[in-house]
C-alpha positions in Angstrom: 91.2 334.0 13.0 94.1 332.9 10.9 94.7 329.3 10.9 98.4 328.1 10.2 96.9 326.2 7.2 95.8 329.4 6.2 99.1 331.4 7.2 101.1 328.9 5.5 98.7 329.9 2.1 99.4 333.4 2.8 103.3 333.2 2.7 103.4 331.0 -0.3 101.0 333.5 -2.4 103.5 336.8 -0.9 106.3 334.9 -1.8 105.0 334.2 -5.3 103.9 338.1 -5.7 106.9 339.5 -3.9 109.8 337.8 -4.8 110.6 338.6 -7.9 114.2 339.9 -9.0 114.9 343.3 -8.7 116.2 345.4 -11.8 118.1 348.1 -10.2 121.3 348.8 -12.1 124.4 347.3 -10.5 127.9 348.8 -10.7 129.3 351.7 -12.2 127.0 354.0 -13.9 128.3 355.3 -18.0 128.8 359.0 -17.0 130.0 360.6 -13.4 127.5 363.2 -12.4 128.4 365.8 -10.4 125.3 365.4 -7.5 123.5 367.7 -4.8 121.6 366.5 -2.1 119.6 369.0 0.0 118.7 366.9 3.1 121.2 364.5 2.9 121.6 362.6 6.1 117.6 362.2 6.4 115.6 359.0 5.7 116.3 358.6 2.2 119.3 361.1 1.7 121.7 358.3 3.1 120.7 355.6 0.6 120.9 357.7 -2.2 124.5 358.9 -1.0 125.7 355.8 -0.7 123.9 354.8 -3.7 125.5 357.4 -5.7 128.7 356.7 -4.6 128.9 352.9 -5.7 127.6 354.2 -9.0 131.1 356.4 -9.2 129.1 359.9 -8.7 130.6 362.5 -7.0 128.5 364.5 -4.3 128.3 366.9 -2.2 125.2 367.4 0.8 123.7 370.5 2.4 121.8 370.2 5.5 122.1 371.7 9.1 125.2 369.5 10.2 122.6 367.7 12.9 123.4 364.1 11.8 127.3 362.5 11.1 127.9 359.6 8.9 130.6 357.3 7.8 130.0 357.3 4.1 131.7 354.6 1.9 133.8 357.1 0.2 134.6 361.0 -0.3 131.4 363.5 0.1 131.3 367.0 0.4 129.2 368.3 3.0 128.1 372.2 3.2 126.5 373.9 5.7 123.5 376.2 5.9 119.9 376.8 6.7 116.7 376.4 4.9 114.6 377.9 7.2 116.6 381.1 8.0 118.1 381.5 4.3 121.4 381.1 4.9 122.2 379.1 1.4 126.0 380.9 0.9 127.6 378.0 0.7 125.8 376.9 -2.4 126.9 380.1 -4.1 129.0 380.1 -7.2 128.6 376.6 -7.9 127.1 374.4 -10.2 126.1 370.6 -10.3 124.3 368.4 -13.1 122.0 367.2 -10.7 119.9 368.8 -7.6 117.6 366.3 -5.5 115.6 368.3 -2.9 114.5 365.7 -0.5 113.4 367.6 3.0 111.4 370.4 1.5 108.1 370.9 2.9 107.6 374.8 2.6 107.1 376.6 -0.7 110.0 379.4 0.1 112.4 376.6 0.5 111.8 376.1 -2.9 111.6 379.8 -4.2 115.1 380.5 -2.4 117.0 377.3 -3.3 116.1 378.4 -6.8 117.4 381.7 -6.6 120.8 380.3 -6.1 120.3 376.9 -8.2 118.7 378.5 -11.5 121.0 378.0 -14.3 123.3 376.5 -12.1 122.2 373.0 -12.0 120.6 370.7 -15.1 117.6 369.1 -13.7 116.2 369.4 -10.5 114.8 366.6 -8.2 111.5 367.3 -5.9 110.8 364.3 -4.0 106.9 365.8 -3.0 104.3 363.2 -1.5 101.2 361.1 -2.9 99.1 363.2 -0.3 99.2 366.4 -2.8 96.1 364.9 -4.5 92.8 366.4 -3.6 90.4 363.4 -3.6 91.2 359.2 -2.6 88.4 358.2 -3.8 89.1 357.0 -7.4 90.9 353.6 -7.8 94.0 353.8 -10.7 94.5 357.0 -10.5 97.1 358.4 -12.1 99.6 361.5 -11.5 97.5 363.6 -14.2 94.9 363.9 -10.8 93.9 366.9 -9.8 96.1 368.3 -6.5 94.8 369.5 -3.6 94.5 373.2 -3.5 96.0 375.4 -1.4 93.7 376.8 1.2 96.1 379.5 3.2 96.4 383.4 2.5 100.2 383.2 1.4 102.0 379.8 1.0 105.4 381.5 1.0 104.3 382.8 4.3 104.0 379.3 5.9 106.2 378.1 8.7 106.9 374.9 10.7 105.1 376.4 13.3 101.9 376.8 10.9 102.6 373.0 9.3 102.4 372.2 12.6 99.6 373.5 13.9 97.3 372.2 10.7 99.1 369.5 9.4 96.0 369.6 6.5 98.3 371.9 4.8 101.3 369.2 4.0 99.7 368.0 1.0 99.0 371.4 0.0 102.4 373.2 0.7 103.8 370.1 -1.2 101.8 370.6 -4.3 102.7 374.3 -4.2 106.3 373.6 -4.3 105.9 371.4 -7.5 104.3 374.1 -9.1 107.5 376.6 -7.8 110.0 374.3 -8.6 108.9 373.5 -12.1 108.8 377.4 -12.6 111.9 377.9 -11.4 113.9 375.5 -13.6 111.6 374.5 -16.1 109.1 371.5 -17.0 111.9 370.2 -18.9 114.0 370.3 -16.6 112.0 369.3 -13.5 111.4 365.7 -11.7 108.9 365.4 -9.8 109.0 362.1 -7.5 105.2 361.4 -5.3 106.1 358.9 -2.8 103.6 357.0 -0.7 104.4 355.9 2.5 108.4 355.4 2.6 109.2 352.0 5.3 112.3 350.1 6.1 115.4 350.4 8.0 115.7 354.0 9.4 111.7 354.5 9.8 111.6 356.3 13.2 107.5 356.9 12.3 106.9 353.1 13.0 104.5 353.4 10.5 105.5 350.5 9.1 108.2 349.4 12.4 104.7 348.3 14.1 104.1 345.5 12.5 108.0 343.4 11.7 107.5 344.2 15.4 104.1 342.9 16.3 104.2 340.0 14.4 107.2 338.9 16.1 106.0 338.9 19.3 109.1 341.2 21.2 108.5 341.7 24.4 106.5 340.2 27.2 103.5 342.2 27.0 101.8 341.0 23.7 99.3 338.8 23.7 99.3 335.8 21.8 96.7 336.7 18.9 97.7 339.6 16.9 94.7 342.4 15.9 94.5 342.3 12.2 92.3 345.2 10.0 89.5 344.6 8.3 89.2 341.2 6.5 92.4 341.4 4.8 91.0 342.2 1.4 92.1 346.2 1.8 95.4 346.6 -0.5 98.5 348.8 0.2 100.8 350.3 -1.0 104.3 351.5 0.3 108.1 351.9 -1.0 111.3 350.3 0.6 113.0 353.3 1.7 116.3 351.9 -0.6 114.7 351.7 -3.8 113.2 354.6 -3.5 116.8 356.7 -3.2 118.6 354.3 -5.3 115.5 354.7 -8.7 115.3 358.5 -8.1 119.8 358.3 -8.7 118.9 356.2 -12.0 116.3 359.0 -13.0 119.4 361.2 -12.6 121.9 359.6 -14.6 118.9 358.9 -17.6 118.0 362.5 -17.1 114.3 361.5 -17.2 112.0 364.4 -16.3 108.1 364.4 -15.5 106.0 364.0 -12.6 106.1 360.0 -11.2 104.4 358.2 -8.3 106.7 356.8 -6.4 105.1 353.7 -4.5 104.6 350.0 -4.8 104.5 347.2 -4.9 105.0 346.2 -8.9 101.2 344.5 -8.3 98.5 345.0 -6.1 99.2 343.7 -3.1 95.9 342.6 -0.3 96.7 343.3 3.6 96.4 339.3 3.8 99.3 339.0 1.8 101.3 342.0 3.3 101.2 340.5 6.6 101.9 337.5 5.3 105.1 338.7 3.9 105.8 340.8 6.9 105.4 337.6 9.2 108.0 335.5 6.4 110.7 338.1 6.6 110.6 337.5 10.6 110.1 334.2 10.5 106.8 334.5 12.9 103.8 332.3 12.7 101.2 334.8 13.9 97.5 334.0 15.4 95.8 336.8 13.2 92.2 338.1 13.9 90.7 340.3 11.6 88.6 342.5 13.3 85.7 344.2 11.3 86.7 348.0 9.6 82.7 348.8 11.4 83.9 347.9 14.4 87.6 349.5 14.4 85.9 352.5 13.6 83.3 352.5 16.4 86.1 352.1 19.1 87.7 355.1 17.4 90.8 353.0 16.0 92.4 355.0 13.9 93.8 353.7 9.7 97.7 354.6 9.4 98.2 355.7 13.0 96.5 352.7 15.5 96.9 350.0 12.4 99.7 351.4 10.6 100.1 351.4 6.6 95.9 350.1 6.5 93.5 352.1 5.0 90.2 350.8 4.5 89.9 350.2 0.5 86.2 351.6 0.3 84.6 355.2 0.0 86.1 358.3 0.1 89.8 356.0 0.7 89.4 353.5 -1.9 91.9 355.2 -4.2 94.5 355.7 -1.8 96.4 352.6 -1.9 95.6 351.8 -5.3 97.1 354.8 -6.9 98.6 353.8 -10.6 102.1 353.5 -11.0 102.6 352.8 -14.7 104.6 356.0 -15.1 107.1 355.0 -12.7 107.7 351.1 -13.4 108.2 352.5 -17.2 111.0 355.1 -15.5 112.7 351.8 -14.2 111.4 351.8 -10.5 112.2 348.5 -9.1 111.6 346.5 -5.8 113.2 344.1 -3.3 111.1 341.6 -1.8 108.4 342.5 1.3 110.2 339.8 3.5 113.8 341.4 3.2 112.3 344.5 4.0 110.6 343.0 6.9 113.1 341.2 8.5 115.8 344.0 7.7 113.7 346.9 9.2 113.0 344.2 12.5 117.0 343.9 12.7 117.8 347.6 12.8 114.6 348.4 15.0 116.7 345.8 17.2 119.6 348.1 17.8 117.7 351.3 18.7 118.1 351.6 22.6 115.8 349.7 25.0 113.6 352.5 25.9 113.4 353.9 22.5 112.0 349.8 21.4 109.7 350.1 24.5 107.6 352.6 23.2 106.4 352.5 19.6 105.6 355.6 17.9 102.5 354.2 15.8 100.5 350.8 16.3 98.3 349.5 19.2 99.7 349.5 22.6 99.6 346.2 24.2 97.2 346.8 26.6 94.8 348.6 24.3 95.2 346.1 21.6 94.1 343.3 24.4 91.1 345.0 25.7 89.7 345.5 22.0 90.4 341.9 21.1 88.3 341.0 24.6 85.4 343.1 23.5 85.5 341.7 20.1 85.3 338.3 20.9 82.5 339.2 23.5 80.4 340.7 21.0 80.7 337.1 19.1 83.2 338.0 16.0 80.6 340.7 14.8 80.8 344.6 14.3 
């Protein structure tokens, strides 16, 4: 169990990895771009909107019309569907920039082209660190081989299909890479690999869970918190905001290649991420780390029952130690783990009542209890 001695260790040696300035560039940029967002009132789309338009850029966003914003300033939106075909509204018109956030299906990608090619100067894919066959390597880089697709026709897929084997996300991902770079041109082509994207707007809880857990809402938590493994695991994960706002700079530097897009700037231990988690909601959690033997015996699942985890050994000891030297050369940048925290914890804060009830990833209450029970019945021991 976590002492506060040790607690107090923990925050100081987060706050010394995580705190460092961020770089991002700061008012106008040199040159207005002329910028389309496919998928622009999503997670990220927003951030880079509103990132784009403090840099003086002028854009316009195509989605479905489901989601209304206030934006800080003029944006054109246009209407259409993806899934049906219905791009009209992107005929006849040209833009220096294209970034393609939503895309999951290779014939998004084939048919946004057809329109697109020679109408816009580079094009932005933001894919997924999941397109990479094997986990298993530590420092890998993006020159790793992708996981092949396995289907009879990826241009074929649907939704439905994703949805029914969601093996194939990875694998429709790294297909549309390979369709977007054809379509536009390696020179022409960014490709962005995010890992697990967190922060305000995260309605996966994937990373929600624990600004949550740690500070204690709700009358149903016990008082020690279940902690993976023995905290020496590392992660990796990208604030949501400088994600958007680096893949706007790779616009305006018109840098092209293929870039994973995840953090932190240095490897950072699930002691320490907790750590920082607990300092940006200014909680004192009663950790205990229960055994990654034992978490897999009582069938509690990495990323979805202890979100962002994943045990650091075997077959996943690559996955959160993928290398992102590429991407801190392209400028990448990030704000400290504590503001994320405790911003994510605010906006979870105004979701409504029932929606806060009920978290979409993490230990229930009552399950985390009765594994903590057994835990301490069995003496500590796997």
């Amino acid at each position: 169990m976590t002492t506060r001695r040790d607690y107090l260790s923990l925050s100081a040696a987060a706050a010394a990895a995580l705190a460092a300035p961020r770089a991002s560039a700061q008012g106008r940029a040199r040159k207005t771009l002329r910028i389309l967002i496919l998928g622009g009132t999503g997670f990220i789309g927003p951030h880079e909107v509103r990132y784009a338009l403090a840099r003086g850029h002028q854009v316009t966003i195509f989605n479905r019309g489901r989601q209304k914003e206030a934006w800080p300033g003029p944006v054109e939106e246009l209407l259409g569907d993806r899934n049906t075909g219905d791009l009209k509204a992107l005929d006849g018109r040209e833009w220096d920039v294209c970034i393609d956030n939503p895309t999951t299906l290779p014939f998004w990608v084939r048919d946004a082209a057809k329109v697109l090619k020679g109408k816009v100067k580079q094009y932005v894919f933001v894919s997924t660190i999941s397109v990479y066959a094997k986990n298993d390597t530590p420092g890998a880089d993006e020159t790793a081989a992708v996981d092949p697709y396995k289907g009879a026709d990826p241009m074929a897929e649907t939704q439905a299909s994703l949805a029914k084997n969601p093996a194939l996300y990875g694998q429709l991902k790294a297909v549309s890479e390979a369709e977007a770079r054809k379509a536009f041109g390696a020179s022409a082509t960014t490709i962005v690999r995010p890992g697990l994207i967190v922060g305000p707007g995260d309605e996966t809880d994937r990373f929600s869970y624990w600004p949550v857990r740690l500070a204690n809402l709700g009358d149903r938590w016990g008082p020690q918190v279940l902690a993976p493994g023995d905290g020496s695991d590392p992660v990796q994960f990208v604030d949501a905001r400088d994600l958007a706002e680096w893949i706007v700079r790779l616009a305006e530097t018109r840098t092209t290649g293929t870039f994973n897009g995840t953090g932190p700037a240095k490897q950072l231990l699930t002691k320490d991420f907790l750590a920082g988690v607990a300092s940006g909601v200014q909680a004192r959690p009663k950790l205990e780390w229960v055994a990654t033997t034992f978490l897999q015996d009582h069938k509690v699942h990495a990323w979805s029952d202890q979100p962002v985890w994943i045990p650091g050994q075997g077959e996943t000891a690559g996955f959160h130690r993928r290398s992102i030297a590429r991407a801190l050369k392209a400028g990448l940048t990030f704000r400290p783990l504590p503001t994320t925290a405790g911003d994510t914890l605010a906006w979870f804060k105004t979701l409504p009542a029932d929606r806060q009830a009920k978290l979409r990833s993490g230990l229930t209450p009552e399950r985390e209890t009765a594994l903590l029970a057994e835990w301490k019945a069995n003496g500590g021991k796997a």
